[in-house]
C-alpha positions in Angstrom: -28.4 -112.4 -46.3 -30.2 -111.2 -49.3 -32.0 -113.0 -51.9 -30.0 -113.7 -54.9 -31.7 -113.9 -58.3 -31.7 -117.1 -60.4 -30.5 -115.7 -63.2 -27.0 -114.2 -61.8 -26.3 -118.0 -61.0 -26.7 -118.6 -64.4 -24.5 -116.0 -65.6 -21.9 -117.3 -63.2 -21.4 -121.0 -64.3 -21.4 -119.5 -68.0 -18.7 -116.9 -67.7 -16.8 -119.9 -65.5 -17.4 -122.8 -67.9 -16.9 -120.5 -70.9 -13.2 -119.7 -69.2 -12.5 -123.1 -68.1 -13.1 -124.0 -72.1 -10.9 -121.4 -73.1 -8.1 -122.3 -70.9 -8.5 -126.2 -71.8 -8.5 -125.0 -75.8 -5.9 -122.5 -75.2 -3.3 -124.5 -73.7 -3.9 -128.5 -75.6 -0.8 -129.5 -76.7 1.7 -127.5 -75.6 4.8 -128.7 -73.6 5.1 -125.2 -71.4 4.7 -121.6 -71.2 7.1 -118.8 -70.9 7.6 -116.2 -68.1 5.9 -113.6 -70.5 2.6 -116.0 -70.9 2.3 -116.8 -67.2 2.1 -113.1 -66.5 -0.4 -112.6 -69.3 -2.2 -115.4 -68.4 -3.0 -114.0 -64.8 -3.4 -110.6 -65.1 -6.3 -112.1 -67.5 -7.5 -114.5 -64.4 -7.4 -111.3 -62.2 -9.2 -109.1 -64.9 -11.9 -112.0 -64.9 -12.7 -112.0 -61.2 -12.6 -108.1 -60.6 -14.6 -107.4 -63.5 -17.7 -110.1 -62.2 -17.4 -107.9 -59.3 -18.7 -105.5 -61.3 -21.7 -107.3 -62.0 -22.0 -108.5 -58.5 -22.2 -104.1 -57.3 -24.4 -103.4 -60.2 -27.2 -106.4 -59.4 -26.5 -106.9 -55.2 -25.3 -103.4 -54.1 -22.0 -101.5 -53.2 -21.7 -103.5 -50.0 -22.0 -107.3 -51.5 -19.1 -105.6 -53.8 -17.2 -104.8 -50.9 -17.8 -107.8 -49.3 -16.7 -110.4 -52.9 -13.7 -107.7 -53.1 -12.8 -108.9 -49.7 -13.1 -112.5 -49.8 -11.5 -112.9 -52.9 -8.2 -111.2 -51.7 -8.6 -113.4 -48.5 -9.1 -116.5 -51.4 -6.2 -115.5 -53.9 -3.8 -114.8 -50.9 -4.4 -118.5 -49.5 -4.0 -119.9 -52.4 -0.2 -118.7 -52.9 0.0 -121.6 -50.3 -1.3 -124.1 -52.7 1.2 -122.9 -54.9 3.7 -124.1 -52.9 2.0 -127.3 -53.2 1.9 -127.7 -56.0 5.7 -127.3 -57.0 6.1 -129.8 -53.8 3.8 -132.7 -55.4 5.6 -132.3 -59.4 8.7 -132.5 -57.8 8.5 -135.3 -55.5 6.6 -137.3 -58.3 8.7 -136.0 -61.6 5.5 -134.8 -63.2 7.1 -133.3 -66.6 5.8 -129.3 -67.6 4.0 -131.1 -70.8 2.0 -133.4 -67.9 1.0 -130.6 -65.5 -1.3 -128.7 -67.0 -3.6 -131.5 -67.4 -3.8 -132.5 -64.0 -4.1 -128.7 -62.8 -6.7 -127.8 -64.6 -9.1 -131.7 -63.2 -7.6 -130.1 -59.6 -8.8 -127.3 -60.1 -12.1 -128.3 -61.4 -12.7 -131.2 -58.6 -12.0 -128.0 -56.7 -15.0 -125.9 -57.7 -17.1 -128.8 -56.6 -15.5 -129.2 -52.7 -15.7 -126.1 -52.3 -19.2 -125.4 -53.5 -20.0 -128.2 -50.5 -17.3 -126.6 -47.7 -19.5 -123.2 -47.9 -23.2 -124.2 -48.6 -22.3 -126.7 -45.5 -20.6 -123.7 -43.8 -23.1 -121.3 -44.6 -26.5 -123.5 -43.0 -24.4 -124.8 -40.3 -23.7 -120.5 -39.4 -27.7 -119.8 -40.1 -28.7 -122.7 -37.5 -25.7 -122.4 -34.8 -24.0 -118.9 -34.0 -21.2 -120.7 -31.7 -19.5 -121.9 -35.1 -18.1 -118.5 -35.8 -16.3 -119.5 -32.6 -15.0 -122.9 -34.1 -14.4 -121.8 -37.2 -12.2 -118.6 -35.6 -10.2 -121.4 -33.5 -9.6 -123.2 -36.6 -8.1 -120.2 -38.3 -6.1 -119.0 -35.5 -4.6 -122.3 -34.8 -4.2 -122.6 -38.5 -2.5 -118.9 -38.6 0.0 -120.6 -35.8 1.5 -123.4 -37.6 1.5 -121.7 -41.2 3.8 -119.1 -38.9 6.1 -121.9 -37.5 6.2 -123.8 -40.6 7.5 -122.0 -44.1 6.4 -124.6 -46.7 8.6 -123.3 -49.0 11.0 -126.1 -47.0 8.9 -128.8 -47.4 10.4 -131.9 -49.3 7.3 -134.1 -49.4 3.6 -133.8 -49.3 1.8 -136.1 -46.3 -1.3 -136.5 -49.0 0.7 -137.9 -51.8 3.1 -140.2 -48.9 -0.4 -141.5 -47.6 -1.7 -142.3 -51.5 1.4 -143.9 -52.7 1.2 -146.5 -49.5 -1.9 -147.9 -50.1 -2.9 -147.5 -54.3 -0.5 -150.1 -56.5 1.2 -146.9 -58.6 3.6 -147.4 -61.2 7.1 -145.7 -60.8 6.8 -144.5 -65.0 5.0 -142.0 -66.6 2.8 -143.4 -69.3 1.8 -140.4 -71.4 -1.1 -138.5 -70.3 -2.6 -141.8 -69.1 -4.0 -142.0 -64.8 -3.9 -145.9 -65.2 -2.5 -148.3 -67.1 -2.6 -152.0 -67.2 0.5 -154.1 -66.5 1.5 -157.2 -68.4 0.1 -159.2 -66.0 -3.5 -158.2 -66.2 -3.4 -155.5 -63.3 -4.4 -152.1 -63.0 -2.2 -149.7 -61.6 -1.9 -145.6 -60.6 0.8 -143.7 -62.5 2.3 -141.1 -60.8 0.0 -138.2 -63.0 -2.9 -139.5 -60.7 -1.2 -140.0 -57.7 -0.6 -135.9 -58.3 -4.4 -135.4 -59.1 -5.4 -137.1 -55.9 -2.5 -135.6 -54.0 -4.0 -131.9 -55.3 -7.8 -132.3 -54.4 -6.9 -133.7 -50.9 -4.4 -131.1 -50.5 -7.1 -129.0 -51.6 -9.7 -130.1 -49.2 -7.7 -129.2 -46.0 -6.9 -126.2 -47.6 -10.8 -125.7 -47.4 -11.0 -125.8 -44.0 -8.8 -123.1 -43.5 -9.4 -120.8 -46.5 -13.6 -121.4 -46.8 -14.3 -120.2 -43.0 -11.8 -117.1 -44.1 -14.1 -116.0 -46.4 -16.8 -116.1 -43.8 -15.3 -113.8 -41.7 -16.0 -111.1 -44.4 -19.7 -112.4 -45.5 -22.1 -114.7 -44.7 -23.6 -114.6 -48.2 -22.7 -118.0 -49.7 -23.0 -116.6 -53.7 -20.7 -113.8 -52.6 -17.9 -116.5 -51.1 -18.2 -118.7 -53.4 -18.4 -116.3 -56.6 -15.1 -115.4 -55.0 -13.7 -118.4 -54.2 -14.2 -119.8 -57.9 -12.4 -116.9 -59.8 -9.7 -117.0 -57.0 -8.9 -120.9 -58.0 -9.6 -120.6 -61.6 -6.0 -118.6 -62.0 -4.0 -120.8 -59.9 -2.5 -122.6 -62.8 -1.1 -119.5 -64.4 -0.1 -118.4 -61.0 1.6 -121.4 -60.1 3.5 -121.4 -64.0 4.5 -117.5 -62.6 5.8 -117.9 -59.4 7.2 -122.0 -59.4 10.5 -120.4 -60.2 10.7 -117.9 -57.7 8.3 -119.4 -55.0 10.9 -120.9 -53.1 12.8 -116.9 -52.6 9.7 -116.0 -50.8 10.9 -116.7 -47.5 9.1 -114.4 -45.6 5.6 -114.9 -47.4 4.3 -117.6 -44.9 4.4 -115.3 -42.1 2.0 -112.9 -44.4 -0.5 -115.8 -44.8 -0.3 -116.7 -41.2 -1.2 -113.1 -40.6 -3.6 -112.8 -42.9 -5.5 -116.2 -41.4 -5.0 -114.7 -37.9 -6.8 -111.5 -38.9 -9.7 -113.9 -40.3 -9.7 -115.7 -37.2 -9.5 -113.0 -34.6 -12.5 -111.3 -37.1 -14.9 -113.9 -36.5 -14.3 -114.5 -32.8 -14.5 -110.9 -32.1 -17.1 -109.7 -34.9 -19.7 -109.2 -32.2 -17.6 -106.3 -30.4 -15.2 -105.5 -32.8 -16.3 -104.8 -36.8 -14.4 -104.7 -39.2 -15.0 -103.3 -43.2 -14.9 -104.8 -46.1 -12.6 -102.5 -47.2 -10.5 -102.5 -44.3 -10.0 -105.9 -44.7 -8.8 -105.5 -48.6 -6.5 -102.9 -47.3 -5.1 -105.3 -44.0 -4.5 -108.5 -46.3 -3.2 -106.3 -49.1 -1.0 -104.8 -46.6 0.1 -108.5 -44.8 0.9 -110.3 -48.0 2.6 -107.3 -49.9 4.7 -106.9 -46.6 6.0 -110.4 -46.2 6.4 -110.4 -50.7 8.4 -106.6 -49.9 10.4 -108.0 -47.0 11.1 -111.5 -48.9 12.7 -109.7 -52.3 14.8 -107.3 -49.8 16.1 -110.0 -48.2 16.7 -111.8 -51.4 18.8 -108.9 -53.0 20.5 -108.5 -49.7 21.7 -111.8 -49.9 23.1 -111.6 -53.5 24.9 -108.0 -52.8 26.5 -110.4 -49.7 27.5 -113.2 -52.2 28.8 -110.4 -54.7 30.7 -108.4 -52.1 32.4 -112.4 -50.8 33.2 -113.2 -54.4 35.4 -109.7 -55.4 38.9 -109.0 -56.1 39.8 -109.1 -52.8 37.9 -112.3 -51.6 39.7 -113.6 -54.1 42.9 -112.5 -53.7 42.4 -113.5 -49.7 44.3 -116.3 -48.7 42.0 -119.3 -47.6 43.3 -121.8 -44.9 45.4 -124.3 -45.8 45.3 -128.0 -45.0 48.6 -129.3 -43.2 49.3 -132.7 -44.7 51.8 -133.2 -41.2 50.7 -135.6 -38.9 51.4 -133.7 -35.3 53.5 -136.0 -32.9 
């Protein structure tokens, strides 16, 4: 693990404060965004986090670029799970378009700071004990099994959000962009938009667990994961705004994302006799999630030509069964 200069730090939280500002300034006041502005939006998020790789090559070397360029794929193809999420937690609560932005973009922020604790934790508890690789591996493979058995795209409820709304008093009504209000009778009470913010950051923080020991199957080099890590999250509200319409025709995507945790795992238990690049790694989770995306949207047109073929002329023209209105003897 190399040394890494004060100054780059600095740089760091400027360019990711001075983006945060823009996105808070950028999107006050309105009530939603179309298709066309989600895209923009994160291809700008995406622009952001390659071109700091840029600086991270230039100051720390070709292979701490490899390395960030590899942990943020692992990072931005985990977080298409918190997508899902996301759409989960609006839905089940009623959290209008107008309302969501605002508690995205505290999520995300309450974000930066677990995860900053996740990999400095991570990254001394790796330095002092070598036998965590091991646990953190285990984690991911077991992780990797029940993201394969489980599509979340099916999921009707989130367990954080059921826990939270069984023991905080919340209010069944939206009150504006307020998190509590005060009833008439002198109490304070949750409304639903914080019962979503709450929901998100402990969503988030099990999410941590499996995504932050990912990244350390790729590096060791805490600035490298969580450089990565921070411009990874800082374009899940655009993402989620691009894909929260279409998410849910993904079918196959979980089994990408269980693959691509697997390969994390299996890299960290077996790192000592088997090494993989950090380029390798790019092209294996590039290859996992845009396999499971490929297969998904073929399956999805499939499935339309099907309902176009049973709905022609002569589906039409078939006779259906009829109902007897006889009673047999």
């Amino acid at each position: 693990m190399q040394d890494i200069p004060t100054w780059i730090w600095v740089v760091f939280w400027g360019v990711v404060l001075a983006l945060l500002a823009v996105d808070l300034v950028a999107h006050r006041g309105r009530h939603g965004e179309s298709h066309r502005a989600a895209v923009s939006w994160t291809v700008v998020w995406i622009a952001a986090g390659l071109s700091f790789n840029l600086l991270v090559w230039y100051v720390l070397g070709g292979r701490a670029a490899q390395e960030y360029l590899a942990a943020y794929f692992i990072e931005k193809s985990l977080s298409l799970d918190n997508v899902f999420v996301f759409l989960v937690i609006f839905r089940s609560l009623a959290v209008p378009p107008r309302s969501q932005h605002q508690v995205l973009f505290l999520g995300i922020f309450g974000a930066l700071v677990f995860r900053a604790l996740f990999i400095f934790l991570g990254a001394a508890a790796l330095e002092r004990w070598h036998w965590v690789a091991y646990v953190f591996g285990g984690i991911l493979l077991v992780t990797a099994w029940r993201v394969f058995r489980e599509d979340p795209s099916q999921q009707v409820e989130n367990k954080a959000v059921k826990w939270l709304a069984h023991r905080l008093p919340v209010t069944q009504d939206l009150h504006g962009k307020k998190f509590l209000v005060r009833l008439a009778d002198g109490r304070r009470v949750a409304t639903p938009l914080l019962l979503a913010l709450l929901g998100l950051e402990l969503t988030d923080i099990l999410f941590a667990v499996d995504s932050v020991p990912a990244a350390f199957a790729v590096t060791q080099d805490t600035f490298i994961i969580y450089s990565s890590n921070a411009f990874a999250i800082l374009g899940l509200r655009a993402l989620y705004l691009l894909l929260a319409g279409t998410v849910g025709t993904l079918r196959y995507l979980h089994y990408g994302l269980a693959g691509v945790l697997a390969f994390a795992g299996g890299k960290m238990v077996l790192e000592r006799w088997v090494h993989v690049g950090p380029l390798t790694s790019v092209a294996i989770i590039a290859a996992l999630i845009g396999g499971s995306v490929w297969a998904s949207r073929r399956a999805q047109k499939r499935d339309v030509a099907r309902r176009t073929v049973a709905s022609g002329p002569e589906a039409r023209e078939r006779p259906g069964p009829t109902r007897s209105t006889e009673v047999e003897a």
